[in-house]
C-alpha positions as CSV (number, residue, x, y, z in Angstrom):
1,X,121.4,90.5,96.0
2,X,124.7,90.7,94.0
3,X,127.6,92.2,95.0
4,X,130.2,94.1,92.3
5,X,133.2,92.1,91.1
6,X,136.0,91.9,89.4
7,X,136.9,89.2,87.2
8,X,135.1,86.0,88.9
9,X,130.9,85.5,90.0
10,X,129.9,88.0,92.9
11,X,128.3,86.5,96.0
12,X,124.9,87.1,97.0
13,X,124.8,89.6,99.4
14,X,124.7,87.6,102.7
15,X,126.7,85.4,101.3
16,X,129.1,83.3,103.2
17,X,131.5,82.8,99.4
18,X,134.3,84.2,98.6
19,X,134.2,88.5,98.9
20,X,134.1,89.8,94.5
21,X,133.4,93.2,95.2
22,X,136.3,95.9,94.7
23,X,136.0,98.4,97.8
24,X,138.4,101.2,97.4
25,X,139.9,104.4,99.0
26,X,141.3,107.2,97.4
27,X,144.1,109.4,98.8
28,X,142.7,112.0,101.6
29,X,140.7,108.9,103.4
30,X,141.2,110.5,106.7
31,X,139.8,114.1,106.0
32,X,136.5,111.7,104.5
33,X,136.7,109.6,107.6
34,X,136.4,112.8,110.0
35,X,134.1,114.6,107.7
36,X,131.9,111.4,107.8
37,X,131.7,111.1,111.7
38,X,131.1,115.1,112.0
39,X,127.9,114.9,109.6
40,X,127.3,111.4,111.7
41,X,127.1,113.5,114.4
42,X,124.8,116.3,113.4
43,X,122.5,114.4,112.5
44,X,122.4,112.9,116.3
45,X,124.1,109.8,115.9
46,X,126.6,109.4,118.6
47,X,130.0,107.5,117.5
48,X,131.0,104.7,119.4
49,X,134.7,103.9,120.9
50,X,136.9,102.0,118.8
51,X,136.2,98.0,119.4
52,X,137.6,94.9,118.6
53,X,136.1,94.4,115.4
54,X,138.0,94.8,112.2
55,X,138.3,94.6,108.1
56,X,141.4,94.7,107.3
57,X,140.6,95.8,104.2
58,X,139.1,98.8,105.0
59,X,142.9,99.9,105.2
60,X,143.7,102.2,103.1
61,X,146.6,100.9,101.5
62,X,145.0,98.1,101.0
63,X,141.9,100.3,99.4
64,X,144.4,102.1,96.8
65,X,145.7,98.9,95.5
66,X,142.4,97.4,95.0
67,X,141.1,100.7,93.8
68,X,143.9,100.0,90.9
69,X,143.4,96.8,90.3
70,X,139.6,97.6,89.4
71,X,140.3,100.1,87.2
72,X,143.5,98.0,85.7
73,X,141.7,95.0,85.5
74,X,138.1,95.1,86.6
75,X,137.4,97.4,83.8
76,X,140.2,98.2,80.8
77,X,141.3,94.6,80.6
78,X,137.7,93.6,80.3
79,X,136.8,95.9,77.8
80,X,139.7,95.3,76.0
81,X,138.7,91.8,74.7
82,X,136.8,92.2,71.6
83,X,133.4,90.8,72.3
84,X,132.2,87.8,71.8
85,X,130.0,85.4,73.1
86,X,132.8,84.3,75.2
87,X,134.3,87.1,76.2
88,X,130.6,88.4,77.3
89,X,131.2,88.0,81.2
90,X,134.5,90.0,80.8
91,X,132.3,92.9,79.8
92,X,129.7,92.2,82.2
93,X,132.0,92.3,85.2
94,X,133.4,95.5,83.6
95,X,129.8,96.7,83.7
96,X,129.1,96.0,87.4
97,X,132.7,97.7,88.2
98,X,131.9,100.9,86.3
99,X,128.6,101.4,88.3
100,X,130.2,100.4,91.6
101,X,132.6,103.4,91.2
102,X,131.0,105.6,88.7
103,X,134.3,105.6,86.4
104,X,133.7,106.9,82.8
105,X,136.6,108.0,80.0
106,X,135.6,108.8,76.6
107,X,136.9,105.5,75.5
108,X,134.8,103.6,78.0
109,X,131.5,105.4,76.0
110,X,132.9,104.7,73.1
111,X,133.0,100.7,74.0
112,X,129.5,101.2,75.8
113,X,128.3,101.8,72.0
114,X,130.1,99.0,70.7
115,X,128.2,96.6,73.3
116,X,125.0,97.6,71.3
117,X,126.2,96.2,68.4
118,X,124.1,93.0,67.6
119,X,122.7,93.3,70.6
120,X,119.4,91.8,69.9
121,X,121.4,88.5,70.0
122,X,123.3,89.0,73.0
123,X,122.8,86.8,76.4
124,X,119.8,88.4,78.3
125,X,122.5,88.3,81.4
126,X,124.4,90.8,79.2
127,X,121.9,93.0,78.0
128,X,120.1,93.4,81.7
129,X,123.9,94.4,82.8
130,X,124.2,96.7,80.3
131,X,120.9,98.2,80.9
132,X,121.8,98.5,84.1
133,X,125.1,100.2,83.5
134,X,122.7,102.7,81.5
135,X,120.8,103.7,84.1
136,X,123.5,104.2,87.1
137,X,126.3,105.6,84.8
138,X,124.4,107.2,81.6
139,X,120.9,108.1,82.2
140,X,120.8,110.0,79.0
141,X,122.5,109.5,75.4
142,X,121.4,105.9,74.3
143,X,117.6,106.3,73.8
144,X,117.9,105.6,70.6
145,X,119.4,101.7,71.2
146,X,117.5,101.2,73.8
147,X,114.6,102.2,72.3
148,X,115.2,99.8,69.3
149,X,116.2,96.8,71.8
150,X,112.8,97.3,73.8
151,X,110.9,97.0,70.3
152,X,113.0,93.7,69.6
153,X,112.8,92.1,73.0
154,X,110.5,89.6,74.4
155,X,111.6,89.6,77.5
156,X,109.5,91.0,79.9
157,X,112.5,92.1,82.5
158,X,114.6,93.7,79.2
159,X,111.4,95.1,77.8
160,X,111.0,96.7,81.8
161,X,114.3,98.2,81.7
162,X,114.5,99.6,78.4
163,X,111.1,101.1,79.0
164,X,112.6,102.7,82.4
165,X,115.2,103.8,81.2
166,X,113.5,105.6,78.4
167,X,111.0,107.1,80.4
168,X,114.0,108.9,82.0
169,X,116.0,109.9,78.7
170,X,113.1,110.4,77.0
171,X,110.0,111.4,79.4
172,X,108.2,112.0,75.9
173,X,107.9,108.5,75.3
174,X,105.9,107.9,78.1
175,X,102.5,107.5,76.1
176,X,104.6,105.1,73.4
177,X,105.7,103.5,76.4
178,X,102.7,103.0,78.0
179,X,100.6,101.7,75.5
180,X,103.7,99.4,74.1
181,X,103.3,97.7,77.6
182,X,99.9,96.9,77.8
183,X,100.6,94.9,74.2
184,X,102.8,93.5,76.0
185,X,100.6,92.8,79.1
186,X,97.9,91.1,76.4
187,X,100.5,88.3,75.8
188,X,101.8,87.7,79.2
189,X,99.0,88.8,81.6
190,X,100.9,86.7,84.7
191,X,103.8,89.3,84.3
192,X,104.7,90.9,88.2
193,X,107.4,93.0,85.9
194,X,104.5,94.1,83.5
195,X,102.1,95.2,86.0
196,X,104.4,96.9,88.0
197,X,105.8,99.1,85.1
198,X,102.5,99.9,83.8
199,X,101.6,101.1,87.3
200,X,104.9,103.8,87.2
201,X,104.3,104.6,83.5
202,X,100.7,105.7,84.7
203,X,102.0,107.1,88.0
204,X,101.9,110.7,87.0
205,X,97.9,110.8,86.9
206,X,97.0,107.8,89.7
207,X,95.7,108.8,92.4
208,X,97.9,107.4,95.2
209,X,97.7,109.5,98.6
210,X,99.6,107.7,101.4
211,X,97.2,106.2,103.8
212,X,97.2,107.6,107.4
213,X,100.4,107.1,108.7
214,X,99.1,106.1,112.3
215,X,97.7,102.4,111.3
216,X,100.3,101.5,110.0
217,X,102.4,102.0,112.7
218,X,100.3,101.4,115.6
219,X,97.5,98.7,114.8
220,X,98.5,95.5,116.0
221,X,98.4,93.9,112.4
222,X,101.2,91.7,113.5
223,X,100.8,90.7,117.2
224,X,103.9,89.7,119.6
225,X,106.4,90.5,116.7
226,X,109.2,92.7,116.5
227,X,108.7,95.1,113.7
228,X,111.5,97.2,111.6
229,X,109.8,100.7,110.1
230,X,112.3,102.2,107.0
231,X,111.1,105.2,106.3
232,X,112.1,106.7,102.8
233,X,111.6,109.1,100.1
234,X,110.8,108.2,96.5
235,X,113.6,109.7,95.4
236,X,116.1,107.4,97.1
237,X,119.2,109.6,96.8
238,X,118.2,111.3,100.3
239,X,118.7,108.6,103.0
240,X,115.7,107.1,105.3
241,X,115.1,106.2,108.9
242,X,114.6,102.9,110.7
243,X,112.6,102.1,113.8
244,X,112.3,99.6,115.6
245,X,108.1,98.3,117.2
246,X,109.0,95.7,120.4
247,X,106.9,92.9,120.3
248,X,104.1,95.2,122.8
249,X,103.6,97.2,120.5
250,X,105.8,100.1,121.6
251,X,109.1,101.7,119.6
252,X,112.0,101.3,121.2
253,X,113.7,104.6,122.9
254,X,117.4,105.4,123.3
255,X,119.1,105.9,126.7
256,X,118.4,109.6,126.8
257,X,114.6,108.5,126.1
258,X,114.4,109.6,123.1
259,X,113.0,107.1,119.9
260,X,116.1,105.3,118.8
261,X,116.4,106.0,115.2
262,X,119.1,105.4,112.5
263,X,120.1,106.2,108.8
264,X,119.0,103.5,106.0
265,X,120.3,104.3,102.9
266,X,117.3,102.1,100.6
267,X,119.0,103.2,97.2
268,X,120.8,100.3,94.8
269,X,123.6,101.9,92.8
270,X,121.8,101.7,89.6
271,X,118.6,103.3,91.2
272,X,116.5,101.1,88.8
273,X,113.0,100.6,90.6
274,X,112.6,98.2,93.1
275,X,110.8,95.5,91.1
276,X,113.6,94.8,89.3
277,X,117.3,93.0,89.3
278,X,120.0,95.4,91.1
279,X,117.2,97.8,91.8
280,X,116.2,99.5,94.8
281,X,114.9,98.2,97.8
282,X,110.9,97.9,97.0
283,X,108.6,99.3,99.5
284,X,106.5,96.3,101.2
285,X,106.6,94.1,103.6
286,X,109.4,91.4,104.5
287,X,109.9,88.7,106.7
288,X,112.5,89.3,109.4
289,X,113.8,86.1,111.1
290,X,117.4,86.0,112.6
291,X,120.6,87.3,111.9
292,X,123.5,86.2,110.2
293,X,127.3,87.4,110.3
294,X,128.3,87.5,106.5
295,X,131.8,86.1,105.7
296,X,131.9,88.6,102.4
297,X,134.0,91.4,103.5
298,X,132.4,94.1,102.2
299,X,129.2,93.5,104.1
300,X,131.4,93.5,106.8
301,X,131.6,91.3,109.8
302,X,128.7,93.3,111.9
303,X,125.2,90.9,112.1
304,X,123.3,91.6,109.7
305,X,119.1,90.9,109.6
306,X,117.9,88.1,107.2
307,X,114.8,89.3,105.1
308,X,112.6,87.8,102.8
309,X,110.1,89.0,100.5
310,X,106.4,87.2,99.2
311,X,107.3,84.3,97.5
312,X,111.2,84.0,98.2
313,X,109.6,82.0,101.4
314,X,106.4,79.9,101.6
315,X,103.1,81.6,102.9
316,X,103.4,79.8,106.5
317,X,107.1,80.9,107.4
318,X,106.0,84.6,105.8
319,X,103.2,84.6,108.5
320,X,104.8,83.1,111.0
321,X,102.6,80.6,111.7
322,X,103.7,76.6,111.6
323,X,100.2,75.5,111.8
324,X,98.6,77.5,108.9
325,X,97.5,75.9,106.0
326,X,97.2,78.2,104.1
327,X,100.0,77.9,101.4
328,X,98.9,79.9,98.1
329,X,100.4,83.6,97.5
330,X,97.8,85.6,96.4
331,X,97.8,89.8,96.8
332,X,94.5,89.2,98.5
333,X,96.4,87.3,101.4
334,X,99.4,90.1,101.1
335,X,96.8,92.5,101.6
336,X,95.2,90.9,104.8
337,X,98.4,91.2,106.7
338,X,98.1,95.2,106.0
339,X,95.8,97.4,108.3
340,X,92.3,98.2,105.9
341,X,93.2,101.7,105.2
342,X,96.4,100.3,103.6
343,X,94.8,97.2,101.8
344,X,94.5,99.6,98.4
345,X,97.4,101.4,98.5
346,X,99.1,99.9,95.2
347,X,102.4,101.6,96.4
348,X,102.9,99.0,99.3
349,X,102.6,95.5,97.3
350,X,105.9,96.0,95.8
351,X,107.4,93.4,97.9
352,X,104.8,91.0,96.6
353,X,105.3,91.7,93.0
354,X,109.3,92.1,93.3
355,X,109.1,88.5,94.8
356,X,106.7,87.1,92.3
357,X,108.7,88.3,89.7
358,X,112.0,86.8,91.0
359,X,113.9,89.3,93.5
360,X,115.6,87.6,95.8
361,X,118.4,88.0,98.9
362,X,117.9,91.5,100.2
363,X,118.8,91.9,103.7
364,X,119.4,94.7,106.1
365,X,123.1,95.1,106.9
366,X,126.3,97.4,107.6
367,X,128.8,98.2,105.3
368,X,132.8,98.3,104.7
369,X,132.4,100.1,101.4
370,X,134.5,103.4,101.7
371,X,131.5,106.5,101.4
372,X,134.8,108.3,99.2
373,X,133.1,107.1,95.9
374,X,129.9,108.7,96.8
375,X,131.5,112.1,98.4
376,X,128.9,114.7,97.0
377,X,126.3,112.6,96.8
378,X,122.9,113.5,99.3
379,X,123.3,110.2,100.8
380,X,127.3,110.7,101.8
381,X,128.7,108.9,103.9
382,X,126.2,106.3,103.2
383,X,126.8,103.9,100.6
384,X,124.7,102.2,98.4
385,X,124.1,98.3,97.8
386,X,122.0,96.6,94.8
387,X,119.2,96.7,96.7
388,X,119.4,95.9,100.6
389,X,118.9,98.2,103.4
390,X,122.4,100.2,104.4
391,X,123.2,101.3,107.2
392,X,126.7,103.5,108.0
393,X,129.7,102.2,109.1
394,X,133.1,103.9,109.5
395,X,136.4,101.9,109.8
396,X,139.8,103.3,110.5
397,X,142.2,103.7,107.4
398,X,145.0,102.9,109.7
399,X,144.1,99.4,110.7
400,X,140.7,98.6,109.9
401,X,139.2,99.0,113.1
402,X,135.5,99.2,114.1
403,X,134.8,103.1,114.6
404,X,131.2,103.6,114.7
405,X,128.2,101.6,113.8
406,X,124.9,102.2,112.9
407,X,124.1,98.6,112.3
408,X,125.3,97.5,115.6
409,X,123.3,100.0,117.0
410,X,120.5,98.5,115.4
411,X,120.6,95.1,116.1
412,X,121.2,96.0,119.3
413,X,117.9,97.9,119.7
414,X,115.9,95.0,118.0
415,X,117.5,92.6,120.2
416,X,115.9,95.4,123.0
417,X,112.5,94.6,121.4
418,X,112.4,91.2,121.8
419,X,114.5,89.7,119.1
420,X,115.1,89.3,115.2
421,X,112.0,87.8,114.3
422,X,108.8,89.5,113.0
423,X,108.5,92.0,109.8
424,X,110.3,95.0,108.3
425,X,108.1,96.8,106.4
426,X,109.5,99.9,103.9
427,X,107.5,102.9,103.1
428,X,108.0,105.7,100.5
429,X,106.6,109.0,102.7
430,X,106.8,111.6,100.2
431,X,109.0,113.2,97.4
432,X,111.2,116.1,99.4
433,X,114.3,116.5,98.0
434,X,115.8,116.0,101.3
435,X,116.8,113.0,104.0
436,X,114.1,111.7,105.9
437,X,114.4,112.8,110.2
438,X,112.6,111.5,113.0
439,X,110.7,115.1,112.9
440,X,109.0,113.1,110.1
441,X,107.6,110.7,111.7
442,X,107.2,112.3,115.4
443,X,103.4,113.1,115.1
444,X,102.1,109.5,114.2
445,X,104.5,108.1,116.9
446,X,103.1,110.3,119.9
């Protein structure tokens, strides 16, 4: 998954490149820093000593001056260039920076409406970014050139996009939408993108109850392997829950006996739906095998867990089994590896259509991004990715020091179970407009 940048092409997000994306403080870092650990605290995560880990970039003078540097370069001197076909990545990375820190100025709007200008002939690279930059940064106001690229477009991801974000600024589209899509879906019938949208366009009236909680977390669909449960809400701006299933079959407990349990923030900056680029993270199952220590510096040096989805992997490493030969993805197969209560819950395949349709490179890992862009936000301190699983990390602004760790905590506990290699599967529980708790899940675990 992509990380923001500046001027040059980000690194996937375990990548092991060269660190593009801008992570900034703003003045007052340590009254965020202790207001960060205090909510850490409330909500029963205990904050470790400092260690001997550090990003020395997490400083935060070094934060200010990159802070200025995006905003000085990342985004005026990019827009500044008139665009062209050349100058197209210029605006793109200006694009990615604006979203990363939510910065708007009239004059940036103003330049946002330029970038519609002969659109229709524009890169698909560009218009996905500026989509994209729609959704995070202007979720109302451009209906009307959006509507008008979705009606030129054949591109099935564009077409996607424009249609989500319409079905935001415009919820009175929906039937236009809907039946514009399956036109669409009678010239491309193969189309993960397609089927997926058509599913949320007609979300509203489906009937889609979550299946009992219980098999899901107890039936031994996937014997002698560690499992990874992220528990979240559809509306991704409250923070989930991760667990962690030991290759018996029981969830690991903290020292004080209790189910160990973490925040996992599942939301992408833009908040597009998870079946598409710099979306979410989709609900499904992944592949979990190892751990990897990312040399991007915004991912931070803390392991993170390798993930992949249906697809991204061949069907024999997906089900962990050398000797299969079984080798073609179908959603029938996806749906064996579910328990039979789940096996028609549409809800829980998008792993296997987000992979079909091209998603690649989410992983579960820390973070060195400072939580002061998102102060306000329900997910504060947490901090939001383009698309992998978050978890909180606090650094000190004085020398960049390890403070507290969620993901270490985490890896830790899965190394308890037996390991880093078995599934993570991510679930949607409901739509409360408030962060997911262990009291959620308590009754299916006991």
């Amino acid at each position: 998954m992509i990380l923001y940048k500046i001027v040059t092409s980000a690194p996937p997000c375990h990548s092991d490149g060269p660190p593009k994306l801008i992570n900034v403080i703003s003045p007052g870092s340590k009254k965020i820093l202790f207001a960060a650990c205090l909510l850490l605290c409330l909500v029963g995560v205990s904050a470790q000593s400092v260690d001997s880990v550090f990003v020395k970039e997490a400083r935060a003078d070094s934060r200010e001056r990159l802070y200025k540097n995006i905003v000085r370069n990342g985004i005026t001197k990019n827009l500044s260039f008139s665009l062209t076909d050349s100058t197209e990545e210029n605006w793109m990375d200006a694009f990615y920076n604006l979203a990363f820190i939510g910065y708007k100025a009239p004059w940036i709007q103003n330049q946002v409406t330029t970038a519609f200008t002969g659109i229709e002939k524009r890169s698909v690279a560009f218009q996905r970014s500026l989509i994209a930059l729609l959704y995070s940064n202007y979720p109302t106001g451009f209906d009307v050139p959006v509507f008008a690229l979705l009606n030129q477009t054949a591109n099935d991801k564009i077409f996607a996009m424009c249609a989500e974000y319409l079905l935001v600024a415009k919820p009175a589209l929906q039937k236009d939408l809907w039946n514009k899509t399956l036109q669409m879906l009678r010239t491309d019938t193969g189309s993960a993108i397609l089927r997926q949208l058509i599913y949320r366009l007609g979300n509203n009236t489906s009937n889609f109850t979550l299946p009992n909680l219980g098999d899901l977390l107890h039936q031994p669909f996937f014997k002698n392997a560690v499992v990874l449960f992220s528990f979240q809400r559809k509306n991704r701006d409250y923070p989930g829950i991760v667990l962690v299933r030991d290759t018996a079959g029981n969830f690991v407990k903290n020292e004080q006996d209790n189910f160990f349990a973490v925040p996992q923030l599942a939301r992408s900056i833009t908040n597009l739906p998870g079946y598409l680029s710099f979306g979410n993270t989709p609900q499904g199952i992944f592949r979990l095998f190892g751990t990897d220590v990312s040399k991007n510096i915004f991912i931070g040096p803390t392991p993170n867990l390798q993930l992949t989805m249906p697809f991204e992997t061949n069907l024999p490493h997906f089900l962990n089994d050398s000797n299969s030969t079984d080798t073609l993805w179908t959603i029938d197969r996806y749906k064996k590896l579910l328990p039979e209560s789940w096996q028609n819950y549409f809800p829980i395949m998008e792993t296997y259509y987000a992979g079909k349709a091209g998603r690649t490179e989410i992983i579960a890992h820390g973070t060195t991004i400072d939580p002061a862009y998102y102060a306000g936000k329900p997910y504060y301190p947490l901090t939001p990715s383009l698309g992998c699983l978050c978890t909180n990390e606090l650094w000190a602004n004085t020398d960049g020091r390890r403070l507290l760790s969620n993901q270490q905590q985490l890896v830790t506990a899965i190394q308890k179970a037996g390991g880093a290699n078995g599934y993570c599967i991510v679930v949607e529980l409901d739509d409360k407009q408030q962060p997911v708790t262990i009291a959620d899940i308590l009754p299916f675990l006991n």
